[in-house]
N, C-alpha and C positions, 0 to 999 in steps of 0.2 A: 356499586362497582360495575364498569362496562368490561365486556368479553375483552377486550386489550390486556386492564389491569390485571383480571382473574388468570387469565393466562399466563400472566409476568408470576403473580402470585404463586399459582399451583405448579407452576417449574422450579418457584425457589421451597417452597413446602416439601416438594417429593427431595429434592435434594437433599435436604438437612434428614428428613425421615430417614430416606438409604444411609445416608451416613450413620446415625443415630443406629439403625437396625444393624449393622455393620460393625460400627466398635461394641455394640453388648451381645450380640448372637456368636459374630463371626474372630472377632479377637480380645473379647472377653473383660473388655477394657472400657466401661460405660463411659460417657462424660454428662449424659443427661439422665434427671431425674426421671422418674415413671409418669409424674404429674405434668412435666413439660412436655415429653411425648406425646400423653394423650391429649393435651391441648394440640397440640400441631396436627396431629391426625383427626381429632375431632373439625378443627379450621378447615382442613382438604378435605373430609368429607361434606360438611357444608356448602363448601364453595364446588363442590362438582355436584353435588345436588342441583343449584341454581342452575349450570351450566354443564348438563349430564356430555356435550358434544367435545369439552375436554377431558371425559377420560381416556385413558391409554391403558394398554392391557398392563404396563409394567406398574401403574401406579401401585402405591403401597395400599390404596384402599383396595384393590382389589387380588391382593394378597393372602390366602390362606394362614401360612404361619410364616417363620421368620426362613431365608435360606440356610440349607441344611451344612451344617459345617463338614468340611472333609476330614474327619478327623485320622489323623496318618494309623495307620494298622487295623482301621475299623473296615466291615465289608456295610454298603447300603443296603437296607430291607424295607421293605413296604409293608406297610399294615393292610391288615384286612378289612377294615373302615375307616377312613379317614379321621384323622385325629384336628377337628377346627378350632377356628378359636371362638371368644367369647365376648359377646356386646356387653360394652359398660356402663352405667350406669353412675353419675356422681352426686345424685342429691335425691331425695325423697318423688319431686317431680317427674323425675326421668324412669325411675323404677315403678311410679305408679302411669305413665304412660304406655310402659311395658308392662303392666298389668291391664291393661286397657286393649291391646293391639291382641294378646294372648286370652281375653276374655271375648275379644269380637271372633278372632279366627275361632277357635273350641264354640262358639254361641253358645257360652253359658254366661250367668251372674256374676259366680264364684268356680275361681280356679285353685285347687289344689298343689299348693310346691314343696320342694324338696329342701332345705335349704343346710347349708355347711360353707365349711370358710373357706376365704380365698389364700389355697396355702403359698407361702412363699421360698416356692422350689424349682424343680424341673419334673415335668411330665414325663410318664414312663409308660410303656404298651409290653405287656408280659403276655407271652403267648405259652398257652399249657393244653400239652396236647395226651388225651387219655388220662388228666391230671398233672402232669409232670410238665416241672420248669423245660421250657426249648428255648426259648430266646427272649431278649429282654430291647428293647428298641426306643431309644432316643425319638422325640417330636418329629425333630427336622423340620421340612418343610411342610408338615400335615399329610402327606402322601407316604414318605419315605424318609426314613431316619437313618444312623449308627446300633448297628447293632453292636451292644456292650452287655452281652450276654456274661459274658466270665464276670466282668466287674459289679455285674450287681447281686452274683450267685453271693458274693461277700457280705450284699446286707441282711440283719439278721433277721430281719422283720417281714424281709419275702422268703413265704415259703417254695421249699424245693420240689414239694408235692402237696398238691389242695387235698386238707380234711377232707374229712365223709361226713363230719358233726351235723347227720338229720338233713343232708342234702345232697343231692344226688352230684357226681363229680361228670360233668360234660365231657365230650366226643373233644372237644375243640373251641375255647374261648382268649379268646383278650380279654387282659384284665389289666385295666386306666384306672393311675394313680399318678401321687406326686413323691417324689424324691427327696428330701427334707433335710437338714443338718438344726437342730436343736441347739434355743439362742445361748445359751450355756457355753455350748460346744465350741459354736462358732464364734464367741468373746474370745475362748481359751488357745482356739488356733489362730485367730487374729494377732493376740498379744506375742505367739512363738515366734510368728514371721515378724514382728515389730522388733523382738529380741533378736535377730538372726538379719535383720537390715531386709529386711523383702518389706513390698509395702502390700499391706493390707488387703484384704479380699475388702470389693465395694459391697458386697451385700450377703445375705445364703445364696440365695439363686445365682447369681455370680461364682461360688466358690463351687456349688454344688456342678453345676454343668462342667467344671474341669476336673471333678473326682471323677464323676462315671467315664471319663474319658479317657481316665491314666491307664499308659499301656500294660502300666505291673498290678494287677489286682491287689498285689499287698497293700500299694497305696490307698486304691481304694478303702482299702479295709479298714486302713489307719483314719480315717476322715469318719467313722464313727454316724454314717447315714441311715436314716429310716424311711419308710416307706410307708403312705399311706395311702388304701385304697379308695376309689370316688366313684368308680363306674365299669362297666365294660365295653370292648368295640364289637367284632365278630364274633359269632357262636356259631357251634353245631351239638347239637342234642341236648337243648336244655331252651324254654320261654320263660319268661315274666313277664307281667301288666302293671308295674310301674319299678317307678325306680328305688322305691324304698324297698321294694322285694330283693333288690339289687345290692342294696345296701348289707341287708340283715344277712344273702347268700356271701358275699363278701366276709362278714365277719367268722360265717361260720365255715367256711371253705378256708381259715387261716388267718387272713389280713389285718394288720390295725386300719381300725379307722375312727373318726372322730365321734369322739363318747357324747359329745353334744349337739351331731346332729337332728334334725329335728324334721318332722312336715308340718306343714301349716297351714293352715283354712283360710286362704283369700290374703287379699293383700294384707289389711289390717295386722295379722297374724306375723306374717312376714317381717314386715316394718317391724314389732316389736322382738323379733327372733334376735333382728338384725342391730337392735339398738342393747340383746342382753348380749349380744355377742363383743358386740364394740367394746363394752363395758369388761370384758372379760380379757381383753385383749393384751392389752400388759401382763396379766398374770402368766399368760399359756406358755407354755415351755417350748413352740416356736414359734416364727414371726407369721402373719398375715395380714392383707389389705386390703379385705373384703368380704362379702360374703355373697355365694353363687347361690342362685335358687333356679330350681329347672321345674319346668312342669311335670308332677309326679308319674300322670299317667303316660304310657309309653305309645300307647293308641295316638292318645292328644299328642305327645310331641312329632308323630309321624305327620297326622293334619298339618301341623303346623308349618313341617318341613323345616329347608333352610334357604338364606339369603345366598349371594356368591361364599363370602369366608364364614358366615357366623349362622348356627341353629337359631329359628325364629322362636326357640322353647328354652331359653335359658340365661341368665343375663349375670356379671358380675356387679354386685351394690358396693361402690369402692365405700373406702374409709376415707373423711377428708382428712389434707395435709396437717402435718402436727407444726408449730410454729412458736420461735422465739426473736427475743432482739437482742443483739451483741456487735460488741466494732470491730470492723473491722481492719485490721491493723496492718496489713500487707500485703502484696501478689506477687506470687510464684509463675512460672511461665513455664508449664510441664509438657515437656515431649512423647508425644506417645508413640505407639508401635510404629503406626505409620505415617511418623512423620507431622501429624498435626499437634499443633500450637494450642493450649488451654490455657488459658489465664485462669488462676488457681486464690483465690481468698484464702488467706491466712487468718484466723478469727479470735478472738477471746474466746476460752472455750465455754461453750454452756450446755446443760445437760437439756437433752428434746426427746422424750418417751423414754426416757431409759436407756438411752445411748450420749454419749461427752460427744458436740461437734465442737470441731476445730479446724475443720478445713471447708473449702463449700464451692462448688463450680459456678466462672462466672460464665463459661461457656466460650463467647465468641466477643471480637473486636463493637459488631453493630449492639449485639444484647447490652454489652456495658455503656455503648451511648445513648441505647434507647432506653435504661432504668436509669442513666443520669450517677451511680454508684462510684465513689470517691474515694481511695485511701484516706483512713480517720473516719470514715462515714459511722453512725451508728445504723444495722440495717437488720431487715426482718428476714430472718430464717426460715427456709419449711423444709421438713421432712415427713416423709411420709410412711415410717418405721420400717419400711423397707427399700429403700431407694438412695444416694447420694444424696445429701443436703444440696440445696443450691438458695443463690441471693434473693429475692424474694425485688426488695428493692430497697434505696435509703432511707432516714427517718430526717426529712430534711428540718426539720424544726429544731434540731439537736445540732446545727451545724457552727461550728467556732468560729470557720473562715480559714481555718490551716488543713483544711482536708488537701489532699495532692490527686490532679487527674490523673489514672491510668491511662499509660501508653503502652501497646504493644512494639514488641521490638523487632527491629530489622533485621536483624541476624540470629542464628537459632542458638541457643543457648548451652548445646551441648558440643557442635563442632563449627558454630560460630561461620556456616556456610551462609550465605544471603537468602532472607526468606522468599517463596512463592506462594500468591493467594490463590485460591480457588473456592469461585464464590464467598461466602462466607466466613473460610477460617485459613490462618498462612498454616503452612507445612514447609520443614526443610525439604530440598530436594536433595538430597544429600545421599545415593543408596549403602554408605560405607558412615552414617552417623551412627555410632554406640547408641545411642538411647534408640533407636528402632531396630539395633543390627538384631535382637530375636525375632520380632515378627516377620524381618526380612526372610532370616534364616528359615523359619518355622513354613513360612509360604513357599520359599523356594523349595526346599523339600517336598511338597506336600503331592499328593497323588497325581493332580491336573496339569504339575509343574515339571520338576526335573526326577519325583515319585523316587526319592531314597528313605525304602521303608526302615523302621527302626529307629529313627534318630527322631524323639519325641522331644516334649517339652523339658521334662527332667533332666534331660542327659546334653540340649541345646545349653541351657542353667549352665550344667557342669562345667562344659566346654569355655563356655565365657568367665566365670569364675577361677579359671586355672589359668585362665589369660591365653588358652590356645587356639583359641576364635576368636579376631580382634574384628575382623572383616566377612563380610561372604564369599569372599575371594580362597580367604583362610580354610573352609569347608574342603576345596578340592586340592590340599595340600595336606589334609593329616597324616601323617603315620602313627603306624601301628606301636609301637615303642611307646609313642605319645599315650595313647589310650592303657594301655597294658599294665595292670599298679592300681588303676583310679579304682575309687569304690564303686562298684555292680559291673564294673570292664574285665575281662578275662578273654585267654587266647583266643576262644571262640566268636565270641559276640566282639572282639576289637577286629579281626577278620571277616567276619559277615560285612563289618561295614567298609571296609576293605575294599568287598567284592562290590558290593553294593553303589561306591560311589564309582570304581572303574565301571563298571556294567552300566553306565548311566549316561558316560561323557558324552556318549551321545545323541544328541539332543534333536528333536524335534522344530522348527523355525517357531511355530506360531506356542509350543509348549515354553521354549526357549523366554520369548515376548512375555508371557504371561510370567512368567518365573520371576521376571525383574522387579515384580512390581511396580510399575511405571504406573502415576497417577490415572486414572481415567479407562487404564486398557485391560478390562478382565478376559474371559476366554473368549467371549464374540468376536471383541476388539483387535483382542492378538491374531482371530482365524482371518479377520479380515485383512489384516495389515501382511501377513504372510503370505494371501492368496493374492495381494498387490503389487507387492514387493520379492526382486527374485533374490534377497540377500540380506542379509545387515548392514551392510557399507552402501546399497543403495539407499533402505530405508534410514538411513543417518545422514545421507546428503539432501534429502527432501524436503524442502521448504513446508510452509503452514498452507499455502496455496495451491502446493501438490496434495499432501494430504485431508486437506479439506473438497479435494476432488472424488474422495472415494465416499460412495456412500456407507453413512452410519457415522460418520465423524465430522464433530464439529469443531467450532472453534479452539474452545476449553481444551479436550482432547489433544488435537494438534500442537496446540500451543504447551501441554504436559510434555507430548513426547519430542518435541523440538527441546525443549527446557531441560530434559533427563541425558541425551545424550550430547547436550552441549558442555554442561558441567564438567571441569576438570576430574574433580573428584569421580566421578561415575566413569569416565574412560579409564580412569586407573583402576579402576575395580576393574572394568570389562575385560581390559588386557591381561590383567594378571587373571582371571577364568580360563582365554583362550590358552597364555600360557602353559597352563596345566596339564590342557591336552583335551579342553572342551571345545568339541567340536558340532556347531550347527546341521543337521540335513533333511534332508526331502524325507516326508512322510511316505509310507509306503500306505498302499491299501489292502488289507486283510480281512479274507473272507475265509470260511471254513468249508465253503464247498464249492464246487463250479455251480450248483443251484443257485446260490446267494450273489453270481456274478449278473444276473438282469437287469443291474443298473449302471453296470459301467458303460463309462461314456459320458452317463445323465448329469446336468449339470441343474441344481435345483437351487432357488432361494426363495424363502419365507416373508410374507408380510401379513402386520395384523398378529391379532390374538388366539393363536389356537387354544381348544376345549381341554383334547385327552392330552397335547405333546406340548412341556416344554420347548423353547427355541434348542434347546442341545439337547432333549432327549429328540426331536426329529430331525439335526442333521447327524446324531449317531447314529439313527436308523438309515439314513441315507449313504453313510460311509458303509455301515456294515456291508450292504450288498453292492456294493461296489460304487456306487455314485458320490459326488459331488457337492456338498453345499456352500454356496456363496454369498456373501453379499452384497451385490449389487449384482442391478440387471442392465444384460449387453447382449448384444446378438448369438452370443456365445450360447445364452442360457437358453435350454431347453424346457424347467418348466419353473412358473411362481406358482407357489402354494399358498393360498390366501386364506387369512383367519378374519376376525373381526375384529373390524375398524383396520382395516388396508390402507395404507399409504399411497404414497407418491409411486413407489414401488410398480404398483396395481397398474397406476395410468402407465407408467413406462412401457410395459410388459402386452401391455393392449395395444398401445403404439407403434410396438416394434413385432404384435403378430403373434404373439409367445402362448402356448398352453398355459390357460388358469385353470389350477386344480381348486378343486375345493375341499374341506379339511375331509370328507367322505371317500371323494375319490384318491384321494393322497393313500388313504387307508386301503383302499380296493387296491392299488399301484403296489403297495407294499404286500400286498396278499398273493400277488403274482398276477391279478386279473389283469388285463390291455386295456387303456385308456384311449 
């Protein structure tokens, strides 16, 4: 493969990844399996190996954990060690190469591991301070999560205060585990929502990241989660010298944890831990798909260190794909949240680990013509006991000659608007189609957006189910009357949101942008298009040739936001918002002191990869004390702040004479010192 192709390659891999990362982190709504995944991200990591000079700071490989979801009513918290992720491992080879890598760094023979299974839940960071539960804090992004302190005081299996059982209770520790729903359980809530017309949770991990998330801990409570501890992050007043010491403190300070795990003497040990585990796997009373082993000693795993996202001291040994063969008999064409187009295989059902599949992702228009897969096909199924089934490919030797090609359809299926492709998969553009109006909903609300606290997923549900949300337009026309009556609504809380959505009409330009959900335009997008733009009726008269003048936007982009408010359907949403009484305006700038004003005036924009600053955690830092962030550079700008691997940006900025900070002095600037 020559630098051209790779390039064409690793823009169409990060695309499908973000996507992928997006419908199962950020709206909860997977379309690909875990096995598909990590082939794609296995492929990009490969191919930026070859050619380290295409990575970009954004790439998914060099990504910590998944972006942190905002979830409405939650406050952000940071852990006190970072919470990473973990290298994989899919065959005997790969795990004995990482015994190889972890035996040259340690220079020993034989390395000593930890080894227990890869649960299949959501990670949890429990902070107890003098003993006692204080807060409970979602992954997020590895840095900083949801704190869902209340919701998981409900599960029973964390304790509210760590034992004394023969261990001394710490000053101050994190304590890392996973979140769990037992397969039992999750049959039995599966089938209620079957009963009740909801569709299905795609997996635990799936269902479990939107219990810790419900704003009524009753909910949580009713979801019947347990908690199982693995590890710790931060401490004060307590060491250990490995991690089974970790373990056994774990058990006796409270926590459940796995009765079977195990250490092991070198790899051989390992291998066979990992093959009684496999073997045991069906029987266990909840799901996993794999099994993690870390270097025991805590010395060794400091040597060892870590990569960008992953400990060089720990690796997950997947379980391979479970698989059958069945025909497939039909395709569905299912709309998701936002807007994107799945073609959906209908199957003869057949049982695979212990679960009936009968449905299975074919994903996208190219995947079905590159496995060739046919209505009537007979085809191989995998699952991977915790993941969405998907096609595997057909069994062409089984073919009659009456199999039928799958075509994707022109128009969307649910309000029948004309599709839009991008890249890979169509999406209606439609922002008033029913089968998206919740995630519409859910995002317009949501803190970054139009921030109407209180009106959660459950109550979004309600709202569409009483038919008194048909549109998002609908949202800034409730009354109070309306909510008053319904179950968990009362004078109160139908008032708060009252207040809530008057207090709100007015809107922010670039919060506004972002609120729409417009393909392509997250908050960068929106800040940029706002700092371009002095209105909405200019930026709706502007060609693909104007906004392909600003930088950070390309074609794709341009061509989404030409497309969105070209739409009939979408002006008619628009207008009836403004009718309302929602009104666009100019951002004010707020500081809390006149100390914090030593930036006003400064107008700053960022290129390249910063260390310590997210792109929006440094230009909040830049608003707060009164300055500016932009992006693109003009005579205007005062300074670029340059990260690694700098753009085009860089030359402009040199060209036109401009201050280059570097990500050090950016820091000193913010400290109050003179540049």
């Amino acid at each position: 493969m020559d630098k051209d192709s790779a390039a064409k390659r690793v823009t169409e891999l990060r695309e499908q990844l973000h996507y992928h990362n997006h419908r199962y982190y950020v709206l909860a709504d997977p379309v690909a399996s875990d096995a598909e995944y990590d082939r794609l991200l296995r492929e990009l990591e490969d191919t930026e190996k070859i050619f380290p000079e295409l990575v970009v700071p954004d790439s998914p490989t060099q990504r910590v954990g998944a972006p942190r979801e905002e979830g409405i009513g939650f406050q952000a918290a940071r852990h006190l060690v970072p919470m990473l992720s973990i290298e994989d491992a899919f065959d005997e080879a790969e795990f004995l190469d990482f015994d190889r890598r972890a035996r040259e760094g340690l220079e020993l023979d034989e390395v000593e591991y930890a080894g227990e299974p890869k649960f299949d839940g959501i990670s949890m960071s429990l902070t107890y301070e003098r003993g006692l539960l204080v807060r409970g804090v979602t992954r997020g992004d590895g840095s900083v999560g949801d704190d869902v302190t209340e919701n998981i005081r409900t599960i029973k299996t964390i304790p509210l205060r760590l034992l004394g059982a023969g261990r001394p209770v710490p000053a101050l520790i994190e304590i890392r585990g996973e979140v769990i729903i037992g397969t039992e359980d999750f049959r039995k809530l599966n089938e209620e929502r079957l009963r009740d017309g909801e569709t299905p949770f795609a997996n635990p991990r799936n269902m479990t990241s939107g219990a810790v998330r419900q704003l009524d801990p009753v909910q949580t409570a009713a979801r019947r989660l347990n908690f199982i501890g693995w590890g710790i992050g931060g401490s004060e007043g307590i060491e250990f010298t490995t991690h089974w010491e970790i373990v056994v403190a774990l058990k006796q300070w409270g926590f459940q944890v796995f009765k079977e795990a195990q250490v092991c003497k070198g790899s051989d040990e390992a291998i066979q831990y990992y093959r009684r585990i496999s073997s045991l796997r069906e029987d266990l009373p909840f799901q996993i798909d794999g099994v993690v082993f870390k270097v025991n000693s805590l010395s060794g795993q400091a040597r060892l260190g870590t990569k960008t996202r992953q400990p060089r001291w720990l690796v997950a040994y997947k379980f391979p794909a479970l698989q059958e063969i069945t025909q497939l008999q039909n395709v569905k064409f299912q709309v998701g949240r936002t807007g994107i187009i799945t073609p959906v295989a209908e199957l003869e059902p057949v049982p695979i680990g212990g679960v009936t599949v009968s449905r299975a992702t074919l994903h996208t228009e190219e995947l079905i013509r590159q496995k060739g897969v046919r209505i009537g096909d007979w085809v191989l199924i995998e699952r991977a006991g915790d993941v969405i089934p998907k096609v595997v490919g057909p069994i062409e030797d089984r073919r009659t000659g009456k199999e039928k090609t799958i075509r994707m359809p022109k128009r969307c299926p649910r309000c029948n608007t004309l599709l839009e492709k991008e890249g890979a998969y169509y999406y209606c553009p439609n922002f008033a189609c029913p089968a998206q109006l919740k995630g519409h909903l859910l995002h317009m609300v949501s803190k970054r957006a139009i921030n109407i606290e209180g009106l959660g997923e459950e109550m979004v549900d309600q709202l569409m189910r009483e038919n008194i949300i048909k549109s998002p337009a609908d949202l800034f026309y409730l009354k109070k009357e309306q909510l008053v009556g319904l179950e968990r609504w009362g004078e109160k809380s139908a008032q708060n949101l009252m207040d809530q959505l008057e207090q709100n009409k007015s809107v922010e330009f670039e919060r506004f942008l972002y609120a729409m959900g417009i393909h392509g335009v997250g908050e960068f997008v929106a800040r940029v298009l706002a700092e371009n733009f002095s209105s909405l009726e200019e930026l709706m008269l502007a060609d693909e040739i104007r906004l392909m003048e600003i930088d950070g936007i390309g074609p794709k982009v341009a061509h989404s936001i030409i497309e969105f408010f070209k739409r009939k359907e979408n002006q008619v949403t628009l207008s009836r918002i403004f009718d309302s009484g929602v009104k666009i305006v100019q951002p004010e700038i707020k500081v809390k002191s006149a100390d914090e004003k030593f930036l006003a005036g400064r107008t700053f924009v960022f290129t390249g990869g910063l260390e310590k600053y997210s792109r929006d955690e440094a230009a909040n830092l830049v608003m707060k004390y009164g300055g500016k962030p932009t992006g693109s550079v003009s005579s205007k700008t005062d300074f670029v702040v340059c990260g690694k691997d700098a753009g085009s940006k860089l030359d402009k900025a040199n060209k036109l004479g401009i201050k280059i900070l570097e990500e050090k002095e950016f820091e000193e600037l913010l400290a109050g010192k003179s540049i």
